[in-house]
N, C-alpha and C positions, 0 to 999 in steps of 0.2 A: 396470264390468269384471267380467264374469260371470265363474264359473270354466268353463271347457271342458267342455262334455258339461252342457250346464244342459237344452239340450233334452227330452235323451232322459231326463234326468233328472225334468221335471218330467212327461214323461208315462206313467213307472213310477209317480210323485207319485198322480195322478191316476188310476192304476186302482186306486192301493189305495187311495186315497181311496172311489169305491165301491163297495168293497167292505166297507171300515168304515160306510157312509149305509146300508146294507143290512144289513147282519148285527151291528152292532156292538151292545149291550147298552143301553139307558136310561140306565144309571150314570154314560155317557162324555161326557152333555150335562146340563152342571149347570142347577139353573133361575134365574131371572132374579129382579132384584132389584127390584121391584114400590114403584111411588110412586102408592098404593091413592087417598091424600084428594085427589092433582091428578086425577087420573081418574074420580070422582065428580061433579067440576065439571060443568056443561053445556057450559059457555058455554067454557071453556078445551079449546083440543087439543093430544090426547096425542101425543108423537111419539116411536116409541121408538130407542133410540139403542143399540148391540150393544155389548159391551166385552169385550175379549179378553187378560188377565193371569194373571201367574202369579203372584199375593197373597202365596204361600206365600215366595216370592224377597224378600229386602230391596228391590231396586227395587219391586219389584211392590204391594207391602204398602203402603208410604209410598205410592207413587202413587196407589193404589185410596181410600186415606184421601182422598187432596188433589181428588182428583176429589170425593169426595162431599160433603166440605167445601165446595167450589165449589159445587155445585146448591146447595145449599141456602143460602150466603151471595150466590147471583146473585138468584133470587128474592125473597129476603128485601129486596132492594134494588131489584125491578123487581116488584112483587105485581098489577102489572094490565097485564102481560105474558098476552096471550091462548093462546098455548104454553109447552106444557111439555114438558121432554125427559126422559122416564124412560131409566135403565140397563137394560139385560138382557144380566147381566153371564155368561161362560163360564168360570170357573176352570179355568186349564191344569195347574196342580199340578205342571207342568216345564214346559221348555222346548222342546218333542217339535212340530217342523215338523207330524206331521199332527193330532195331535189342534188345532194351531190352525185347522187347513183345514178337519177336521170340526166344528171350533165354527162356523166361518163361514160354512160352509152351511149349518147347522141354523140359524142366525140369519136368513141371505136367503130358506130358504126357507118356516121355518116361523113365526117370529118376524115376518119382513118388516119390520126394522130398516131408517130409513131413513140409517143411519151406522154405521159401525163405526171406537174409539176405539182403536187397537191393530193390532198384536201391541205383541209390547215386542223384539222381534230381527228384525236387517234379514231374517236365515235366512226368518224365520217369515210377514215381511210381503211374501216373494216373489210367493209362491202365492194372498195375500189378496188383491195387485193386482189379477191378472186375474182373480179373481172381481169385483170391485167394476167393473171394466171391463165386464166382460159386464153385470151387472146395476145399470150406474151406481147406483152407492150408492158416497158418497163413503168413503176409507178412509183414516183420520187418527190417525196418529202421530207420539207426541211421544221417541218414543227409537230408535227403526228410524232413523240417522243416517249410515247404508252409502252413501258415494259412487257405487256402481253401480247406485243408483236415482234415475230420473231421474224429474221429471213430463212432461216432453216426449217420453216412451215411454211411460209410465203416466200418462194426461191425469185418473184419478179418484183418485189418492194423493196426497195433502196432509201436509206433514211441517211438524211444528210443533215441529220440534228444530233446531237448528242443524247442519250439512253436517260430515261427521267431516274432511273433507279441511281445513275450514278452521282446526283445530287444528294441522297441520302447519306453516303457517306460523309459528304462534307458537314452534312446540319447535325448528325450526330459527332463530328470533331469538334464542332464548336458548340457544343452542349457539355463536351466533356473538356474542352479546354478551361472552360469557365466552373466547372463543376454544379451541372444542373442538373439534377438526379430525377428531374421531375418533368418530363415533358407532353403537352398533350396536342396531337396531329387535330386544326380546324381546317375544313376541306368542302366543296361543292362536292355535289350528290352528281356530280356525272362518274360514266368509265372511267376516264384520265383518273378521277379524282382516287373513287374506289379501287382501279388495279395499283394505283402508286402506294397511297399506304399503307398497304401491308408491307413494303420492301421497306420504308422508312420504320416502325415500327420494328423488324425485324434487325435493324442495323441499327438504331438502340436498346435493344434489350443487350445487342453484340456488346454493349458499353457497362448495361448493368444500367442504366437507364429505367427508369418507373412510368409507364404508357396506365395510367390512372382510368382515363375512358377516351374517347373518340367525339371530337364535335362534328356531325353531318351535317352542311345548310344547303336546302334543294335551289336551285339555278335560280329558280323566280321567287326567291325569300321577299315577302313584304319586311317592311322595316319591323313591325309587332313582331313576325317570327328572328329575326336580326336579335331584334333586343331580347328576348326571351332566351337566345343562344347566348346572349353576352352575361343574361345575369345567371345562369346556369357555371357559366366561367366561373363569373366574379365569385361564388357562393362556395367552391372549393378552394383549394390550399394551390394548386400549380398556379406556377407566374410565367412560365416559360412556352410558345404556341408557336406551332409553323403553319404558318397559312400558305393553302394551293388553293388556288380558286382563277376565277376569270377575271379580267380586269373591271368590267360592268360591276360585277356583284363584290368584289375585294372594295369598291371606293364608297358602298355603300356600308360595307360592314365598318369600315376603318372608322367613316362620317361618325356611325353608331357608338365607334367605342370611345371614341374621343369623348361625343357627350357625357357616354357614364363613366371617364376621369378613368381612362383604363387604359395609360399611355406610361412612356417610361417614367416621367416623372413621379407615375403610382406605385414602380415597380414592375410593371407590368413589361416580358420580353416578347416582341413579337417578329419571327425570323418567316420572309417569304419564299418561295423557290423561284427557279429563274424565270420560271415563263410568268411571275408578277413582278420581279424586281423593277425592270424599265417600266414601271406606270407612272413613277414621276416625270421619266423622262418625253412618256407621252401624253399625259394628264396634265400637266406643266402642274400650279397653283393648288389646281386641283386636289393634286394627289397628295403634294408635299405639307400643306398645312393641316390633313389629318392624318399623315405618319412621318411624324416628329421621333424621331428617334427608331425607326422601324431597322432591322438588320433586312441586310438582304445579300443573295447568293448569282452571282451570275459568270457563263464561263466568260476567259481572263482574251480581254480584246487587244494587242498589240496596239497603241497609239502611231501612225504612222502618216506620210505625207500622202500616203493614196486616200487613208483612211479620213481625213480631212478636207480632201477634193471631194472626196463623195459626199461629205455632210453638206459642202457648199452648195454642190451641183444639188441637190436635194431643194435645197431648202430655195437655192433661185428658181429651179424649174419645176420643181412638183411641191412648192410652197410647206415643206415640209418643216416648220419650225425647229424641232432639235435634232439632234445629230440619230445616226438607223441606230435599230434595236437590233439586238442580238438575234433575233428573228429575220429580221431582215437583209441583214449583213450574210447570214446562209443561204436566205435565196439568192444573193447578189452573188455569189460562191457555187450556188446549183446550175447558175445558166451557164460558167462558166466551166464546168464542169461538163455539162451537156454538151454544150458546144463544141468543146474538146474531142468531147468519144464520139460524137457523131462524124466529126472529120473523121479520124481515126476509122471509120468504117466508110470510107467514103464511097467505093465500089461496094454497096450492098444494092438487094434490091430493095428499091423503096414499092412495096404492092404488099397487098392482104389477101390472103388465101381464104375464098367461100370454106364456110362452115359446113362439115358432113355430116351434121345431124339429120335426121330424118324427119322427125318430130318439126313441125315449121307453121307451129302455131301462133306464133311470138314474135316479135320482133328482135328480139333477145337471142335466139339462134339463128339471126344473118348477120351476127358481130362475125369478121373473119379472123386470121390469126396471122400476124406479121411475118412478115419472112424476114427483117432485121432485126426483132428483135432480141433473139439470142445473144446476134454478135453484138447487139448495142450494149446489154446486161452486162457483156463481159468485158468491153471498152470501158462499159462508166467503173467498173470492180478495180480495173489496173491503172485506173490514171489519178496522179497523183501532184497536188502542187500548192503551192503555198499563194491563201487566198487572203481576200481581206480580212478573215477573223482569224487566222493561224493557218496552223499546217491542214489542207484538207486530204487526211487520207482515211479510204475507206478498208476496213478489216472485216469480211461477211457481211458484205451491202451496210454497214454501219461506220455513220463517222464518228472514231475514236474521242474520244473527250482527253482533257488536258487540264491544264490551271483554272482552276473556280476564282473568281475574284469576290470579295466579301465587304458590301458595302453597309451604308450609313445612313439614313435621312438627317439630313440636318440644312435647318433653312428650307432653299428653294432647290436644293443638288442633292444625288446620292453621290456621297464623296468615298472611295475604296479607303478602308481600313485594315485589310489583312488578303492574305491571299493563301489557295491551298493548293499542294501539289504532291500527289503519290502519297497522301496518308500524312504530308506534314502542315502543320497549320505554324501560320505567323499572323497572331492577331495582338491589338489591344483593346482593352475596354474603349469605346468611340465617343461616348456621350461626356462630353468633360465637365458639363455640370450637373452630372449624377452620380453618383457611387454605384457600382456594378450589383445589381440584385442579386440576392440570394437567390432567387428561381422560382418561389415559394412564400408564402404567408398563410397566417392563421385566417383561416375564413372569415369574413365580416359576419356573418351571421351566427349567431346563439348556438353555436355546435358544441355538444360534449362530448367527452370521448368517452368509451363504454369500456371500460379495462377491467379485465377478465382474473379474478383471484382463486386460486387452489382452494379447495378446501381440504384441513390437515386433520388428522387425526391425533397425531404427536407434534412435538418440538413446535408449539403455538408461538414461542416468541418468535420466530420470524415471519409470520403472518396468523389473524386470527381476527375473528368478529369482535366489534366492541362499538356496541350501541351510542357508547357517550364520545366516541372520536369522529373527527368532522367529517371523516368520509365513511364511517361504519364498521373501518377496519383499524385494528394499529399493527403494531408489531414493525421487526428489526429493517424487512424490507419495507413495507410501507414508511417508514421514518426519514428510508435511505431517496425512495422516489421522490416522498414529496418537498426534501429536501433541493433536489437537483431538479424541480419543475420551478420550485419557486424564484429558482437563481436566471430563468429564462426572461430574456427581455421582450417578451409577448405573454398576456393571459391564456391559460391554457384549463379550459374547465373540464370536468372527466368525476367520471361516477363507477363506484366498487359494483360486479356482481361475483359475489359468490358461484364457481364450478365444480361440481363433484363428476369427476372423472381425474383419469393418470394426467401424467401433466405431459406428456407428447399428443395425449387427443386433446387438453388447454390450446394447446400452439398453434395446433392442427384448424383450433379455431381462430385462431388468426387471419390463415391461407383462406379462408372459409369466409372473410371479414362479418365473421358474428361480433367480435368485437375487435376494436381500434387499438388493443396492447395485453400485454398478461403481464402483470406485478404478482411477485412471489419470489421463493426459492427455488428458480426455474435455472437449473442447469443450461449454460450454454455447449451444445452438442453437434456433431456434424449432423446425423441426421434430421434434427430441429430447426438447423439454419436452412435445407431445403425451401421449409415452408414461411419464414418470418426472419427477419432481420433481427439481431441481435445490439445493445451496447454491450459497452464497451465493463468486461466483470467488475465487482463495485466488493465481493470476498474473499480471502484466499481461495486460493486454488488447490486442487490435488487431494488424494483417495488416500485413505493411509488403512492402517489393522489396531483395532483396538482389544486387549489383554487384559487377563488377570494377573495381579502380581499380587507375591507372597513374602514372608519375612524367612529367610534360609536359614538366619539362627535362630534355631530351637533353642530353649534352654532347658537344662537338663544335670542330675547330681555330677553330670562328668563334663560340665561346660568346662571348667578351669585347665582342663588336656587342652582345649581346643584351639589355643594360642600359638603354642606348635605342635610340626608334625610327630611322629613315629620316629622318624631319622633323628631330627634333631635334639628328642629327650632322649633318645639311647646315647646319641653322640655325648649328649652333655655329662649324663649319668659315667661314658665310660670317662670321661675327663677327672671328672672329679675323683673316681680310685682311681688314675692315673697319678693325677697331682698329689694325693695321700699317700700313696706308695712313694713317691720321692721324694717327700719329706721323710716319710721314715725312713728308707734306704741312707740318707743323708744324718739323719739324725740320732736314730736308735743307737749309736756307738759312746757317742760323745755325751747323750741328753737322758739324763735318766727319764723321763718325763715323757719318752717311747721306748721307759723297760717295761719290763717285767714277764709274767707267764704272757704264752699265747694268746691267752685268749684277750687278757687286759690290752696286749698289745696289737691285735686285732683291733679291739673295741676301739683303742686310739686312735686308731687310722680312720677308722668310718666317720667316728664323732671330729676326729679335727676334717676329713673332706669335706663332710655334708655341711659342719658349720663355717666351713666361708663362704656358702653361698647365700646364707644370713649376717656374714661377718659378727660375728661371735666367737671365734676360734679366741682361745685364752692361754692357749701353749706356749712356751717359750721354743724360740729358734737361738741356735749358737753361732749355725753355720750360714755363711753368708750366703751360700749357694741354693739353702731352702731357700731364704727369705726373698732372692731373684725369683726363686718359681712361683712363693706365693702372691709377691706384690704381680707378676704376671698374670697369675691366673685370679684375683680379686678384680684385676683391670675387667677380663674380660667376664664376671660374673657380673659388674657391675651395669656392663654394657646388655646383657642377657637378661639381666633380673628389669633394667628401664623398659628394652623390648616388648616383654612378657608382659607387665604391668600394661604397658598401652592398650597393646592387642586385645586383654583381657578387658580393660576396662569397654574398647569399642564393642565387641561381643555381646557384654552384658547392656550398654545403654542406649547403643543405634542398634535402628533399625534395620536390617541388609535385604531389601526388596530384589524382589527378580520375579522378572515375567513367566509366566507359565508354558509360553509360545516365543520365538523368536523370531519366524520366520513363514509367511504365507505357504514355501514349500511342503514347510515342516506337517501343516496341518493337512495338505495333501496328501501327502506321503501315508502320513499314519490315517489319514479315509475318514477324517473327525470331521464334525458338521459348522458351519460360519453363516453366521446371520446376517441381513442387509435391510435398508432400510425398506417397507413397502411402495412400490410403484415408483419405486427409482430404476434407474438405468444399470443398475449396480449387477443383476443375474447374466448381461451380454459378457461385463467385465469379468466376472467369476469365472463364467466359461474359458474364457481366454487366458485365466491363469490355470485353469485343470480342475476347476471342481464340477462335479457331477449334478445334476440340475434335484437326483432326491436329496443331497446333502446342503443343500441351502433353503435355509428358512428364513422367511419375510419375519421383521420383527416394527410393528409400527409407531412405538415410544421410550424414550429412556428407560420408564421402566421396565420396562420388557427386554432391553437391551441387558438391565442388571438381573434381573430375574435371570435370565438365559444362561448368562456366564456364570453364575454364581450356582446356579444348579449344576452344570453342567453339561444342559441342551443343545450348546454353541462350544466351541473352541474359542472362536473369535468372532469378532465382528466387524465389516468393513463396511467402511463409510464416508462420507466427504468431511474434512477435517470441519469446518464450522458448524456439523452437526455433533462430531465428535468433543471438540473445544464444550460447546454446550452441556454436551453427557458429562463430562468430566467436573463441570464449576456444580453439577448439582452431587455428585461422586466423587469426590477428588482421590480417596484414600486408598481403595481398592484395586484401580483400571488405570491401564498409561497406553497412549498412544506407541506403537513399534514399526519395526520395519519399513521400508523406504515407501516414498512417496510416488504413488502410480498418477498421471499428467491427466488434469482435467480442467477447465476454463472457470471455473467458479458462477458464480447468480449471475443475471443477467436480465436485463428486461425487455421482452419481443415485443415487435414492432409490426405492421405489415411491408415487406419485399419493398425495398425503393423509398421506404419513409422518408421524409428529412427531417424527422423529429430524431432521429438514431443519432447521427452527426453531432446534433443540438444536444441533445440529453447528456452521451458519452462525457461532451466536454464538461457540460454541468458536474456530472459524477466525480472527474477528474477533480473539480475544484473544491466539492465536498472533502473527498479522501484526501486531499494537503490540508484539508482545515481542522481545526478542533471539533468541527462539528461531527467528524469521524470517529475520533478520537471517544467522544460522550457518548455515541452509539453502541459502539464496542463495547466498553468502559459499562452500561448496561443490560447487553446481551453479554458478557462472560464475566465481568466484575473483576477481581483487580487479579486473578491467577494469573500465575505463568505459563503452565500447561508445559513444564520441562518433560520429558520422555524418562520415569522413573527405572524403565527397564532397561535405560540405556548404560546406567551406572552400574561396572563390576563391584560384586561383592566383598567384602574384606575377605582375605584367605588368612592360612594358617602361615606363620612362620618357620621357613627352611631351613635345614641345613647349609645350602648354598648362600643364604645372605650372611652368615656367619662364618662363613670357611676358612679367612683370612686370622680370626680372631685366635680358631681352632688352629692354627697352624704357627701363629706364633706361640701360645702357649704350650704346645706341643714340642716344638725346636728349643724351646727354654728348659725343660723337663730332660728331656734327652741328653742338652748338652753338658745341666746339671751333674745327671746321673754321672757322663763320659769325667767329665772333669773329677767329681768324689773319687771315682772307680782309676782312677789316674794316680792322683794324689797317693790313696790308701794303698795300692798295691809298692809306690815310690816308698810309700815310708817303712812297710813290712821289709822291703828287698834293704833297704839302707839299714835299718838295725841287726838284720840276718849278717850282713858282709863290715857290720864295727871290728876292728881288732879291737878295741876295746872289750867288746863282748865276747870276742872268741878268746882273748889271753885270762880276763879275769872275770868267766863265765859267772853270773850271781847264783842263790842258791833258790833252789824252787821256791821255799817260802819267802826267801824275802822277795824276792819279781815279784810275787803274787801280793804282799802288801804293800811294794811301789808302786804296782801296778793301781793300786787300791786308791793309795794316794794321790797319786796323779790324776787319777778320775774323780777322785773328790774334788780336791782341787778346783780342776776345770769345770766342771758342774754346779760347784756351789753358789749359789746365786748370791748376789750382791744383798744384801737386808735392810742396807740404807735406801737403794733404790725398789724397794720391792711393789710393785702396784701399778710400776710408769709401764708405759707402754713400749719402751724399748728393752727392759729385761736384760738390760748386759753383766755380760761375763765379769767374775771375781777379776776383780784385779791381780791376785794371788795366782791365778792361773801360767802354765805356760806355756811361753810364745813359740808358736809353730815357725820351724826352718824354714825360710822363702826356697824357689825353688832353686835358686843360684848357687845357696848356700849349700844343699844336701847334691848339686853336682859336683862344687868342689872337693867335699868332702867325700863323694865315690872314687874322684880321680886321685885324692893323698892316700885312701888305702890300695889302691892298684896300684901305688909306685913303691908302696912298698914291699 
């Protein structure tokens, strides 16, 4: 990722380039550092290699050591190694893009290096590229670590550092190990600085990370400009910073923040990358007593017995006090490297082929072009071996990166606290006398926050204007925020404004930061949480269908039918002549009392059925076979007539409600119209049940809601239940909530993307809603209802013939078996006096039969007069006793014998 205008930038580079090759002084090309007794050899060739640092620099110093250290420890180990690689080295004495360019070409063209180990800054190894392009000579860097250099643009630059991008990864693991939702990149105004952060920045948003703003500080920051950046920090809410920067200007910011108490003791987390990690280790004192507590990220170095020799050898002969940097430990790895691939090509030719340019106005076109170089390119690509910082292999002129190690300030040491490998982190909190920061705090300075409120038209008790409440506004949600702000262990100040617009362009202004949050009755929605962070819902949830209901029982001169059905009063009616018929079938022989004309004896039969279902029957019974069918059939009228009475009385004194609609289909289907709240979300949802966009009408207050339904306007109405709950405490009598409950997240209060006030509040809300203080809220938006679903209860029906069938059936089989039994009896006793010899020898005379006959019925009929009124009515004593049946067989069988 270049920065904009590199072009034209590099070809200003480039004329003043020669015009420094031209006119510039001797002094500006320092001389080379000459390895006189390998070059005396015969038999060994020299090959020289160009080196481009700035010694004078902490990096640069340690490096320049560990490189030389290396020659002379590869050799020492490889002595009949037929090449050898001299330095000719250029000291830059800064960090100055062109005197690197003019070293580089006093290298290709007067030196005729067939390598060059350097620059030390991605700035510097722009311009080297395509010199080593044009004159393949490979160009190898072990700190130039700038993502915007690729080898697959630059096929001759080989980077034996690890990719800065790849660090990104690990500071956004450990921003989310910890849960720092809040992080903001401070960084020097160079290349390096600008091409890396946007790959950091992009690999925490990957986490859901909140990049707030960007601190820039230019290279030569006077301490005024330092500070001005530190109180710009201090002034917002992030606690969490990764610093890139260079080591000069990183010990002057840290000095800085230290003064303004901006260390972790404060809270404050400051994570550096690796090319600042080792400043303690080479700052000593320095560095370590203003970052006390600083994280830092560096790749993961094998502790080993080479890697101890070398610190020694260091420190006895190039006075180098602590152990190399991870810097320099690569160059110590590059020469070794080099060394390698140049044996490896030992029969090349070592010569530079003249330039055939024509144009030969410059110095610049007599650079020639290697004739080893290819094959060197392609020696350094394939050799592979394990150095003093790890395995060094290179995949596309780049060396692979490995294990991050994740260290500490504490004391005078960075001491490792965790390490990261392939995506996984092993860390702990490091500071043991701190408790691990939230990431975040409430700004020191007088901030309020500007929170954004609907303005409603209807349903005001959950938000609405009220000039005498402390913030302007009251209402159900405002009751519920300032509830869960209060419960916050930091002051949090913040001020109402009233918006009139939908409440998706409210949110909208969130993303927008017009304002710092929206309180209301703001739906949590997917497409909402695009632009704003949501808590955590604080009211039920879900869409339900709100109805009319009505009372099903009319009352009317023929309510008293309405207890049972049709079936069941014919069934009963036909019982009742059923059961009066066999009493008199039974009766009428024996009982005067079912004589007489037809028509009297008709009349009997009606008046004694109908009156047992009043139990008033006053008849006498003789025979014991009525009296089974009437105590049967009383049973079951008794049971019929309690049935009857309840049904009747439910009928006439409840109420039997039922909804008008049962079912969102149903309103579909028949093409009727459904109203919704205005400027809700509610017309996407309609859609997707099937209503058609003319058949839905915006209705924007209770009343209007009852209005609608009660005319007729609406079918129904759909809505989110707490605005329904509410419709209903001011209606209760008329409208119930129906039909199942369509999935929606309830209120919610937006935040802007990344907040950590979300996190904070959510839990706040939580502990509202277990308190009573939930409880009081409620308890004054809907008051003490229930809000049961009145359409949900079936109505009382009519009484069946099926709940009765058992009853009908016994009295039915009693009657019948009644009747079998009489009809048994009477025809035994007809056929038993027909076959008396008595009767046949000494036949009577027609009159007199007719007045025994006479007698005999009187007799048996005449009722008792001392008992006359009791309720059992029994037979004359005088009467006489019916032959059992034992009795009239044996007497069949003595006249058949004879």
């Amino acid at each position: 990722m270049a920065p904009q205008g590199d072009g034209h930038h590099l070809q200003h580079l480039i004329i003043v380039l020669f015009y420094f090759l031209i006119y510039s002084p001797p002094v500006l090309v320092l001389g080379a550092h000459q390895n006189s007794s390998t070059s005396e050899r015969n038999n060994v060739r020299d090959v020289k290699v160009g080196v481009i640092l700035d010694t004078y620099s902490w990096n640069g110093g340690i490096s320049w050591s560990c490189m030389q250290l290396a020659l002379e420890d590869f050799y020492a180990l490889n002595p009949d190694y037929t090449t050898r690689i001299s330095f000719v080295l250029r000291d830059l004495k800064s960090g100055d893009v062109f005197a690197a360019a003019v070293a580089a070409v006093d290298l290709l063209k007067n030196e005729q290096v067939e390598a060059i180990i350097g620059p030390q800054t991605s700035s510097q190894a722009k311009f080297l590229i395509e010199l080593g392009n044009k004159s393949n000579v490979p160009i190898i860097s072990f700190s130039a670590n700038s993502p915007s250099i690729s080898s697959s643009q630059t096929p001759y630059f080989i980077r034996t550092s690890w990719n800065d991008s790849s660090q990104a990864t690990v500071i956004a693991s450990i921003a989310q190990h910890f849960n720092w939702r809040e992080v903001v990149p401070v960084f020097e105004d160079t290349d390096a600085g600008n091409i890396f952060v946007p790959y950091l920045v992009d690999t925490l948003q990957g986490i859901d990370a909140y990049i707030p703003y960007r601190c820039k500080i230019p290279s030569g920051a006077s301490d005024s400009e330092i500070n001005a950046a530190l109180d710009y920090l201090k002034a917002n809410r992030t606690r969490v910073f990764v610093v890139h920067m260079s080591y000069q200007l990183a010990l002057k910011f840290f000095s800085s923040a230290k003064e303004q108490n901006m260390t972790i003791s404060d809270d404050f987390v400051w994570i550096t990358t690796y090319g600042l990690t080792d400043i303690v280790d080479l700052a000593g004192p320095n560095a370590s007593n203003v970052m006390q507590g600083v994280l830092g990220i560096r790749p993961f170095i094998p502790n080993s017995m080479r890697l101890q020799n070398i610190s020694m050898r260091l420190k006895n002969k190039y006075q180098v006090n602590r152990g190399p940097t991870v810097f320099g430990l690569w160059a110590y790895d590059t020469v070794w490297l080099l060394a390698r691939s140049v044996e490896n090509v030992t029969h090349a030719n070592l010569s530079f082929t003249a330039s055939n340019e024509l144009y030969n106005s410059t110095d610049f076109s007599k650079i020639g072009v290697s004739a080893m170089g290819l094959t060197l390119k392609a020696s350094l690509e394939s050799t592979n071996f394990s150095g003093t910082s790890g395995d060094f292999n290179l995949v596309n002129s780049q060396l692979q990166s490995g294990t991050f190690e994740i260290t500490n300030v504490v004391g005078a040491y960075n001491y490792p606290v965790g390490n990261w490998t392939g995506g996984n982190i092993s860390i702990k909190w490091p500071v043991n006398n701190h408790d691990k920061p939230e990431g975040w705090q409430w700004p020191t300075t007088n901030k309020r926050l500007l929170i954004g409120v609907p303005k409603k038209p209807g349903f005001a008790e959950f938000v609405k204007p009220n000039t005498t409440a402390s913030h302007n506004f009251s209402g159900y949600c405002i009751k519920v925020f300032e509830a869960a702000i209060n419960l916050l262990p930091y002051n949090v100040s913040y001020t109402f404004q009233e918006f009139n617009g939908t409440y998706d362009e409210i949110v909208y202004q969130v993303y927008l930061k017009k304002y710092d949050a929206v309180v209301g009755d703001i739906t949590i929605l997917a497409n909402r949480s695009m632009y704003a962070d949501f808590t955590l819902p604080y009211t039920e949830s879900g869409v339900r269908m709100l109805a009319l209901i009505k009372d099903v029982n009319k009352k009317s001169p023929w309510t008293f039918l309405a207890p049972w059905t049709p079936t069941l009063w014919l069934t009963t009616g036909a019982f009742v002549f059923l059961t009066g018929i066999t009493v008199w079938l039974i009766e009428h022989r024996v009982n005067k009392e079912f004589r007489g004309n037809r028509t009297n004896q008709m009349g009997s039969i009606l008046y004694f059925a109908f009156s047992t279902l009043v139990f008033t029957h006053r008849e006498r019974m003789v025979s014991n076979l009525s009296r089974i069918v009437v105590i049967t059939w009383v049973f079951v009228v008794l049971i019929l007539q309690q049935s009857y009475t309840a049904s009747l009385s439910s009928k006439l004194t409840v109420e039997q409600l039922q909804v008008t609609v049962t079912s969102i289909e149903q309103v579909v289907k028949a093409g009727q119209n459904v109203g919704y709240l205005e400027e809700s979300f509610m017309p996407a949802l309609l859609k997707r049940l099937g209503f058609k966009e003319e058949r839905m009408i915006s209705l924007s207050s209770p009343s209007e809601y009852n209005e609608a339904l009660s005319n007729g306007t609406v079918a129904v109405v759909v809505d989110e239940i707490p605005y329904l709950k509410l419709f209903l405490k001011n209606y209760p009598n008329n409208y119930s909530m129906v039909g199942p409950t369509y999935k929606s997240d309830g209120f919610g209060f937006a935040f802007p993307k990344g907040s950590p006030l979300v996190p904070d509040v959510s839990k706040k809300i939580l502990e509202v809603m277990e308190s009573n203080t939930m409880t009081k809220f409620d308890e004054e938006l809907y008051g003490s209802s229930t809000f049961t679903d009145k359409g949900d209860t079936s109505s009382s029906t009519s009484l069946t013939f099926n709940s009765f069938m058992g009853l009908f059936l016994i009295t039915g089989v009693s009657s019948i078996l009644a009747l079998i039994i009489h009809a048994f009896f009477s025809i035994f006793q007809r056929h038993n006096i027909s076959t008396s010899t008595e009767a046949v020898q000494n036949p009577p005379q027609k009159d007199e039969l007719r007045e025994e006959d006479q007698a005999n019925s009187q007799t048996m009929t005449s009722p008792n007069l001392n008992d006359e009124g009791t309720p059992e009515r029994e037979i004359s004593n005088s009467q006489i006793e019916m032959p059992s049946f034992g009795e009239m067989l044996d007497h069949t069988r003595e006249g058949s014998n004879e």
